[in-house]
ZAMARGU-4260 file (C-alpha; in steps of 0.2 Angstrom, whole numbers, plus 5000, padded with zeros to 4 digits):
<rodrens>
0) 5210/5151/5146 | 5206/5160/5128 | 5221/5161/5123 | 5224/5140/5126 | 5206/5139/5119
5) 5208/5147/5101 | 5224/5137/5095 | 5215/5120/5101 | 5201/5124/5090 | 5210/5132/5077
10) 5220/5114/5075 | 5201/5104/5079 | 5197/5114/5062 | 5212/5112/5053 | 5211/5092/5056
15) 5194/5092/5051 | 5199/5102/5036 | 5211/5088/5031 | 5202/5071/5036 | 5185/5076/5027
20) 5199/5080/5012 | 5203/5063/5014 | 5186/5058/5016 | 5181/5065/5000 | 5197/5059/4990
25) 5192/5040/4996 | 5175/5044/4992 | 5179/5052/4972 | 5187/5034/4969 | 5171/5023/4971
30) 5177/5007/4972 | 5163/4994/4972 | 5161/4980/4984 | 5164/4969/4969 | 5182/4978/4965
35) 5187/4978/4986 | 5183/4959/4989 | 5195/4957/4972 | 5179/4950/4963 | 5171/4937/4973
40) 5156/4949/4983 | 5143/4958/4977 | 5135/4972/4985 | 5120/4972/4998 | 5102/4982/4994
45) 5108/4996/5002 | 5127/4996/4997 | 5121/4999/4980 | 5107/5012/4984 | 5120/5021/4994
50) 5134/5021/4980 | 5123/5031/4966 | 5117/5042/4979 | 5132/5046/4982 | 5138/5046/4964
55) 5125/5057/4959 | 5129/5069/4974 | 5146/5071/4968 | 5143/5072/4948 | 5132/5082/4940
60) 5129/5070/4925 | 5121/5058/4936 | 5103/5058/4943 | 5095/5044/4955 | 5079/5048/4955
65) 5066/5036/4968 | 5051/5030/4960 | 5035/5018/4964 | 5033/5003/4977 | 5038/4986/4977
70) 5031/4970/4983 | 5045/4974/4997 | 5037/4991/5002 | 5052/5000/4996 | 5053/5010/4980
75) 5061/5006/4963 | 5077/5016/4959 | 5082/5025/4942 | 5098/5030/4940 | 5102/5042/4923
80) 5117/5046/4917 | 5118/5061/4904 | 5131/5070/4899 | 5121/5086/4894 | 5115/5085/4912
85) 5097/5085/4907 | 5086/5077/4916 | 5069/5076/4909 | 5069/5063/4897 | 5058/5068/4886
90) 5065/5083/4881 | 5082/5075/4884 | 5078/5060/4874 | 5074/5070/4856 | 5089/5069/4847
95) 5098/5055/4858 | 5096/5036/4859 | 5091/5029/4876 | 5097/5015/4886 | 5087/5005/4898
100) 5098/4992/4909 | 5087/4983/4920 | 5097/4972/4935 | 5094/4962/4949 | 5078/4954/4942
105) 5086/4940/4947 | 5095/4946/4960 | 5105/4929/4962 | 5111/4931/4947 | 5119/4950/4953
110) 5132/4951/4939 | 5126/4967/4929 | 5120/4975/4947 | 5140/4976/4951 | 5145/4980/4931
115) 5133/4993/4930 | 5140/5002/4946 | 5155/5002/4937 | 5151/5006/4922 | 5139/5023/4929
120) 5155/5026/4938 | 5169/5025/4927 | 5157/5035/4913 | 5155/5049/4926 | 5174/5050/4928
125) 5179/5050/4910 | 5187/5034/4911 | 5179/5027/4898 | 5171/5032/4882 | 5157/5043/4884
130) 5145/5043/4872 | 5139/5055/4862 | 5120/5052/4856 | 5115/5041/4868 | 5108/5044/4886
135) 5110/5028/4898 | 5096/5024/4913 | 5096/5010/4923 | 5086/5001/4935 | 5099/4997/4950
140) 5090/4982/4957 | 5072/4979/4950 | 5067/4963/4963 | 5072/4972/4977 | 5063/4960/4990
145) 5073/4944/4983 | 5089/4955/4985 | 5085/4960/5004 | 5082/4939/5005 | 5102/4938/5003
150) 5109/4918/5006 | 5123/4909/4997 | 5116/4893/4993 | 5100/4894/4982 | 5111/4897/4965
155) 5115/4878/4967 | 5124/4878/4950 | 5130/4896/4952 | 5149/4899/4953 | 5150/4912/4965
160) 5148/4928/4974 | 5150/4922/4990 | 5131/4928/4996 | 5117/4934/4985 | 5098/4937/4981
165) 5084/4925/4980 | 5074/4924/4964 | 5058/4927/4971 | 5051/4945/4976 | 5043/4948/4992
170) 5027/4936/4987 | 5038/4923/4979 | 5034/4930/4962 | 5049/4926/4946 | 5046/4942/4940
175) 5055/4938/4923 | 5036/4930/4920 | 5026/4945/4924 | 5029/4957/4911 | 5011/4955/4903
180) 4999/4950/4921 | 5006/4962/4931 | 5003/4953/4947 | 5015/4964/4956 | 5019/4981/4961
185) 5038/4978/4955 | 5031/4975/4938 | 5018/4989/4939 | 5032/5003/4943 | 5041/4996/4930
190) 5028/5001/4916 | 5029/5018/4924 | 5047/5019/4923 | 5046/5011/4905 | 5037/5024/4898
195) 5044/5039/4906 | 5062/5033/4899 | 5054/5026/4882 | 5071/5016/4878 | 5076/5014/4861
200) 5086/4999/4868 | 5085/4989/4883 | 5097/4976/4891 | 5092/4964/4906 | 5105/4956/4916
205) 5106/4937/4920 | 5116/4922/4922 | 5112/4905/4912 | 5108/4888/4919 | 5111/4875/4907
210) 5125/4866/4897 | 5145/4868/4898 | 5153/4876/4886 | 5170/4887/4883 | 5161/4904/4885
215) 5158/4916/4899 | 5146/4925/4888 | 5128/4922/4881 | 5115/4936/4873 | 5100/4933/4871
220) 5091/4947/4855 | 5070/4950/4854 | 5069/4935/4844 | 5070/4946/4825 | 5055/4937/4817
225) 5044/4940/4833 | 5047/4958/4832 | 5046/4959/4813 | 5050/4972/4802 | 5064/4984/4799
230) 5067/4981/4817 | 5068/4965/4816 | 5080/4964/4802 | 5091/4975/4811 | 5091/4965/4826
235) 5097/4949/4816 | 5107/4958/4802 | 5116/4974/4809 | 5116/4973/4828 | 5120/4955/4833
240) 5135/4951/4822 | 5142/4971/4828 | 5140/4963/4845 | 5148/4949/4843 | 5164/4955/4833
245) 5166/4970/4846 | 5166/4957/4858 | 5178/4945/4851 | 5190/4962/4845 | 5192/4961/4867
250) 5193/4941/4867 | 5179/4941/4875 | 5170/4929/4862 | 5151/4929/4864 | 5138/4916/4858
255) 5118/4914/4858 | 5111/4908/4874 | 5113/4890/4875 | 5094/4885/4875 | 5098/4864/4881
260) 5094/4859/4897 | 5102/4840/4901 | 5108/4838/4883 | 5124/4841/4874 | 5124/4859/4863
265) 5130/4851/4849 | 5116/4843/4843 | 5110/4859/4839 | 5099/4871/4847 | 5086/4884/4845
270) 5086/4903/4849 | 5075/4905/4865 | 5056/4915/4862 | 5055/4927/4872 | 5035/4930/4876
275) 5029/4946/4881 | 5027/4938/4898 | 5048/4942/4898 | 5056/4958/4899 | 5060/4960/4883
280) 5045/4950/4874 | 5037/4964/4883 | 5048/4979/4880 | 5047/4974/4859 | 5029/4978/4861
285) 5033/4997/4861 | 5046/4993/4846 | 5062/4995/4859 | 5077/4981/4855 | 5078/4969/4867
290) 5090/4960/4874 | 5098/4950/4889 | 5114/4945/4893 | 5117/4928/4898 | 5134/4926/4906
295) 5139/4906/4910 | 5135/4900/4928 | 5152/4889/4930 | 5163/4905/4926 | 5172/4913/4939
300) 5162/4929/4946 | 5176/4940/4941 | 5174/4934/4924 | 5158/4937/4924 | 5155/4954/4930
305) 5168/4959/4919 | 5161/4951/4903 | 5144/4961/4910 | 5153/4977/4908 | 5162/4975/4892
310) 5146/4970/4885 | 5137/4985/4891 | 5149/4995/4883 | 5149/4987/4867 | 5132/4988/4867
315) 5132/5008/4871 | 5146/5011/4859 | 5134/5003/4844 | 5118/5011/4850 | 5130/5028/4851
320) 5133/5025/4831 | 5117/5020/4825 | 5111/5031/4836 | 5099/5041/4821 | 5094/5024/4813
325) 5088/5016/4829 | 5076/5029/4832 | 5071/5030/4814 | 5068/5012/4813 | 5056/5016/4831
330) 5047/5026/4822 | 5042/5018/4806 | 5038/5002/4816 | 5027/5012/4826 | 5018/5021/4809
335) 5016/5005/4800 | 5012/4991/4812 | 4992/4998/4814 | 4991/4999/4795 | 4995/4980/4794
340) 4982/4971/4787 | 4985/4956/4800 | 4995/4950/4816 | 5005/4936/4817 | 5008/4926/4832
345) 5012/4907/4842 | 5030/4908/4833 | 5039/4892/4832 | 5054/4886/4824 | 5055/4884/4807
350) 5067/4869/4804 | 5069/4871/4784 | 5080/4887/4791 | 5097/4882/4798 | 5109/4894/4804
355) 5128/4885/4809 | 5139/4893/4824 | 5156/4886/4827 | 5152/4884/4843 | 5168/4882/4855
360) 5160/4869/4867 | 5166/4853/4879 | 5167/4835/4875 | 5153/4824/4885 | 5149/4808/4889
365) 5137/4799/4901 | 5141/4789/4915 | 5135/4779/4928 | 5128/4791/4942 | 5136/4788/4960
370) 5121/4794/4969 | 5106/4785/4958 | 5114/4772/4948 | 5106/4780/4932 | 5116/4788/4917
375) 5123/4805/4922 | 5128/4819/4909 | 5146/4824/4911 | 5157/4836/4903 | 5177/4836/4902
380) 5183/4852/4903 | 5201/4847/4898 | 5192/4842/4881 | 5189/4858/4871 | 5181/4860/4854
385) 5174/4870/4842 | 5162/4862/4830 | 5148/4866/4817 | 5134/4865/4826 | 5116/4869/4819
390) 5107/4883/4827 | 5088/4886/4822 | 5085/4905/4824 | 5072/4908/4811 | 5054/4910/4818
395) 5038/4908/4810 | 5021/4914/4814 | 5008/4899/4816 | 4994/4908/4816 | 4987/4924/4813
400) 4970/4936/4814 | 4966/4950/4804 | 4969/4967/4812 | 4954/4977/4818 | 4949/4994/4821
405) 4948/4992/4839 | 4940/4985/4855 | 4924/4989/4864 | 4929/4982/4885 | 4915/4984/4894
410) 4919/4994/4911 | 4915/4981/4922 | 4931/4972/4917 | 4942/4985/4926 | 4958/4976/4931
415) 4960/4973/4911 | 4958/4994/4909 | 4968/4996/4924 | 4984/4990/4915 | 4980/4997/4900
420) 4980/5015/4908 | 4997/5011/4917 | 5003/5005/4901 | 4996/5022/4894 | 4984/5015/4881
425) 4972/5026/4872 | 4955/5025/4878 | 4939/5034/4874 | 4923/5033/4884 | 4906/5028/4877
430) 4895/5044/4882 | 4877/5034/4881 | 4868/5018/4880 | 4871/5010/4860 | 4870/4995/4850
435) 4884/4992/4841 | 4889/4977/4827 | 4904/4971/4833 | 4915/4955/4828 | 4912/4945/4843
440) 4923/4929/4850 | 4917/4915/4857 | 4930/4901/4868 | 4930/4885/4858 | 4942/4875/4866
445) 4960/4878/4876 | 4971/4866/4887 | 4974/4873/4906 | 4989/4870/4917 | 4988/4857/4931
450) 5000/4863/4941 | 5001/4883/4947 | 5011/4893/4936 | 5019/4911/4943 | 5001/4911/4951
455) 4991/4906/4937 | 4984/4889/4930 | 4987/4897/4913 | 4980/4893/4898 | 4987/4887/4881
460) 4980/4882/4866 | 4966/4894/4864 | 4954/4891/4848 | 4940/4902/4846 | 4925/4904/4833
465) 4919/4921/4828 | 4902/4928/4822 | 4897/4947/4818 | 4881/4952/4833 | 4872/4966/4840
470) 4882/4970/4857 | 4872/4981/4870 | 4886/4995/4874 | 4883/5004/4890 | 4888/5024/4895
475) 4905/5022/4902 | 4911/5007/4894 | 4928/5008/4882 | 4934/5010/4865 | 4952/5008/4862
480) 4957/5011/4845 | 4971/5002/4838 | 4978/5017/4827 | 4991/5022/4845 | 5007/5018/4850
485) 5000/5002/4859 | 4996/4994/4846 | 5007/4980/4848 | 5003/4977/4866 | 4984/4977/4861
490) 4985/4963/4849 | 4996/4953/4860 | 4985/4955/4876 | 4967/4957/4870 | 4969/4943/4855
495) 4964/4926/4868 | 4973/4915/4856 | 4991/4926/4857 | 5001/4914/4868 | 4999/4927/4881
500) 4987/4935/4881 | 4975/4942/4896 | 4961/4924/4892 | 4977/4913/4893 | 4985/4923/4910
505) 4965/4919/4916 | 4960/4934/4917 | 4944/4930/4910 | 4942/4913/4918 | 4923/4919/4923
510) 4914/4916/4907 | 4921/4900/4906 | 4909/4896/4920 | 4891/4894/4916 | 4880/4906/4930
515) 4862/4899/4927 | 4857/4879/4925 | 4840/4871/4922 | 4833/4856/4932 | 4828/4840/4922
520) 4812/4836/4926 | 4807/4855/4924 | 4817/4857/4907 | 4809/4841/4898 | 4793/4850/4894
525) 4802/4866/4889 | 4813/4855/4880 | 4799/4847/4869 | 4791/4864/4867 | 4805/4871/4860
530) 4807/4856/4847 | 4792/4856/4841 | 4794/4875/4837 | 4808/4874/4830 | 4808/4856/4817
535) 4825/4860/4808 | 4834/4860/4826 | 4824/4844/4831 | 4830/4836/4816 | 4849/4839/4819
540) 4846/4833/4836 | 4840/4816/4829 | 4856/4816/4817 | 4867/4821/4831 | 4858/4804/4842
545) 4859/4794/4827 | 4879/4798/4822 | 4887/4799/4841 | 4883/4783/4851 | 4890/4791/4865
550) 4878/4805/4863 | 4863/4795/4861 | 4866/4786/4880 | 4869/4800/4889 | 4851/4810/4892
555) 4857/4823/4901 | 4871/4827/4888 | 4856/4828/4875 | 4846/4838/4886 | 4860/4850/4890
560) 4863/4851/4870 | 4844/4858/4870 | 4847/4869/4883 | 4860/4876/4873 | 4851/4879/4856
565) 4837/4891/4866 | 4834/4906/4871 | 4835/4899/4890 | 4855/4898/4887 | 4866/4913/4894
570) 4874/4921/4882 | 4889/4927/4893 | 4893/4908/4895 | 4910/4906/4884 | 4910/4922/4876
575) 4924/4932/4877 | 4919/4949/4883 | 4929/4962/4874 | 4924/4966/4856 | 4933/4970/4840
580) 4926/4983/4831 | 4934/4978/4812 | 4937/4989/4800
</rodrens>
């Protein structure tokens, strides 16, 4: 019996030797979902989890590290490539560039989620270029609840994969709006992965919606006067044209994101402003070039994904050689913006400055709609063209506010403290009770949204009046300085007339409410009282009767405008409660 037993088990052995061989020779190829279904899938939630575990299992210059929660209950991934093999991005990151590719926050749009998985891949195997200064992270699937919702119908305009993502996180959220209000936990791990990896360049994956045209792809920079500076000029000067000729040196011709809806591209366009409420509106808050990629929803998937990847690498391969300068560039934003003597803001275009692309585009027409009857948009695609079109990419600031020392947030307003600490602001503690002249806002007027907007009924068009008051400060409220690497964020979210900002995203909506009332027949008396101490305000009360008919009928209108003039009148009503502290 032993001697029948040992040869059996020596073959068992053998055979298992050689099939997980086998195994492990299938498994060192990776090939994605995407590259087995010949480019018409993309891979499931848990495909693409499983696939950089196992990547990192196998080579050493790849790290997937869990981190967080999402709306979904389940954690955000980061995935790191580094050649070094180091790890810990800070010390990593001190004489190398970062990348940040964020996919999937659409997760319809799946594209980069399947380019990036080659792309971590094939830089693992030294199949491609590795670079040399540069260290790439990336964020395998940030809406991981709109990618466990997988369908194959919601991308109505979307040519392929065969099933996909929904746009929506787990509580419906678009989180491509939530950058600044946080309302999510996606958003909320994000910052903590933000500024662990503190990317010197981050790149967002999408797929457009819009007009026809001849290319596959789209980019879409931080808009250059926005971010300002240095920076800014590099953006529009250095790092947009290098992408666009390494892109065309692989005929793969690249254009700005075609900002028309319904409308033919060749009557000219503008660049799209990306707010802080977007990835990178937000992410050029810490001084980080932002972009996203924008490939054309009528192109095949293969196409697509492909022209995801060639741009990642493009993008790497310039980040690689201007790897010093980048960071340089960081730096100096970061040194000089709190010196500035004023923030600009509510950027719009400026149409005395007109760019031209050739734009390679599709003749249109309308027609005669078959399901309405109305006029229809319709594009020929057996009609190329390449045109001069106009293109209107210069920005300029319509407003602006004079930059202050800091701010003094009470501690009662702690969902505003709370993102700032998750945002790792710079906060010092009051110690005691004080008094403290402060620069203090009061709301004027703004326009609210009727319909609901990512949650919010948001407001727009925020005008303020200012005055210079005594403000009771209280042990354990806050002063933020503005001398920090925050800086940016803090004039973009604490200014309420910045186009979002925490007053428009209603975060303040409170004070906009008035908390105490009087009743007429009670206040008439007080009302005369007060009148007759006070002569200079009872004669602007007569003017006011006298200049606004309106005014003059309406008795509870005139009561309430005396109301408002005494001490009786809460003072919290309309005024913004943070405080600037000038300099």
């Amino acid at each position: 019996m032993k001697k029948i037993l040992f040869p059996v088990l020596l073959l068992l052995f053998l055979s298992a030797c050689d099939f997980s061989d086998y195994i492990l020779k299938q498994d060192l190829t990776f090939t994605t979902v995407f590259e087995e279904s010949g480019g018409t899938e993309t891979a499931t939630y848990q495909q693409i989890i499983d696939f950089y575990q196992d990547l990192a299992a196998v080579y050493p210059s790849i790290e997937l590290q869990s981190i967080g929660e999402t709306d979904s209950g389940k954690p955000l991934h980061l995935a790191i490539f580094n050649p070094d093999k180091d790890f810990d991005l800070e010390s990593a990151r001190a004489d190398k560039t970062v990348i940040l590719i964020n996919n999937g926050i659409h997760p319809g749009e799946s594209d980069g989620i399947d380019a990036t998985m080659m792309l971590f891949r094939d830089l693992a195997q030294d199949s491609v270029k590795v670079p040399e200064n540069t260290i790439i992270a990336a964020i395998p699937v940030y809406n991981v609840g709109g990618a466990l919702n997988r369908n194959s119908f919601t991308r109505t305009n979307q040519n392929g994969p065969k099933a996909y993502g929904f746009r929506g996180n787990a509580r419906n959220y678009d989180l491509n709006r939530d950058f600044i209000k946080a309302d999510t936990k996606n958003t909320r791990t994000f910052y903590e992965i933000f500024h662990e990896v503190d990317p010197d360049v981050f790149i967002d994956t999408h797929v457009s919606n819009g007009a026809d045209y001849q290319y596959t792809l789209t980019h879409l920079f931080t808009q250059h006067d926005q971010m300002g500076g240095e920076l800014g000029s590099y953006i529009k000067n250095q790092l947009r044209p290098g992408l666009e000729k390494a892109l065309k040196a692989k005929d793969n011709e690249m254009t700005p994101y075609v900002n028309v809806f319904n409308d033919v591209p060749e009557k000219g366009f503008t660049q799209f402003l990306d707010t802080p409420r977007y990835s990178t509106g937000y992410t050029s808050l810490w001084n980080t070039v932002g972009m996203m990629i924008e490939t054309h929803m009528l192109k095949p998937y293969d196409k697509r994904v492909w022209g995801t990847y060639e741009t990642l690498l493009s993008m790497i391969e310039i980040a690689d050689k201007d790897s010093k300068l980048i960071r340089n560039l960081r730096t100096q934003a970061f040194q000089t913006f709190p010196e500035q003597k004023s923030y600009a803001f509510d950027f719009k275009p400026d149409s005395s400055q007109v760019s031209s692309l050739q734009f390679k585009g599709y003749e249109a027409e309308r027609i005669e709609s078959e399901v309405t009857g109305a006029m229809r948009l319709k594009y020929d695609t057996t009609r190329p063209f390449t045109k001069k079109v106009d293109y209107y990419d210069t920005f300029k600031a319509q407003r602006q506010v004079t930059m202050p020392k800091g701010y003094i947030i009470p501690r009662g307003w702690w969902p505003i403290l709370q993102l700032l600490e998750l945002n790792e602001v710079v906060m010092e503690e009051f110690d005691k009770d004080t008094m403290i002249t402060a620069q203090v806002y009061r709301i004027k007027n703004f326009k609210t949204r009727s319909r609901a907007y990512e949650g919010h009924y948001m407001h727009s068009e925020t005008k303020v009046t200012q005055g210079i008051q005594k403000v009771r400060i209280r042990r354990g409220d806050v002063f933020v300085p503005l001398k920090q690497k925050a800086a940016k964020y803090l004039m973009a979210t604490l200014e309420p007339e910045a186009p979002d900002s925490f007053f428009n995203w209603n975060f303040f909506d409170s004070v906009l409410q008035q908390k105490e009332g009087f009743s007429p027949y009670v206040f008439e008396d007080i009302a005369r009282e007060f009148l007759d101490d006070y002569p200079k305000i009872e004669e602007e009360f007569l003017q006011k009767k006298q200049n606004d008919p309106e005014f003059a009928q309406n008795w509870y209108a005139q009561l309430e405008w005396i109301h408002r003039k005494s001490e009786h009148y809460e003072k919290s009503h309309l005024r913004y409660p943070i405080f600037r502290i000038n300099r």
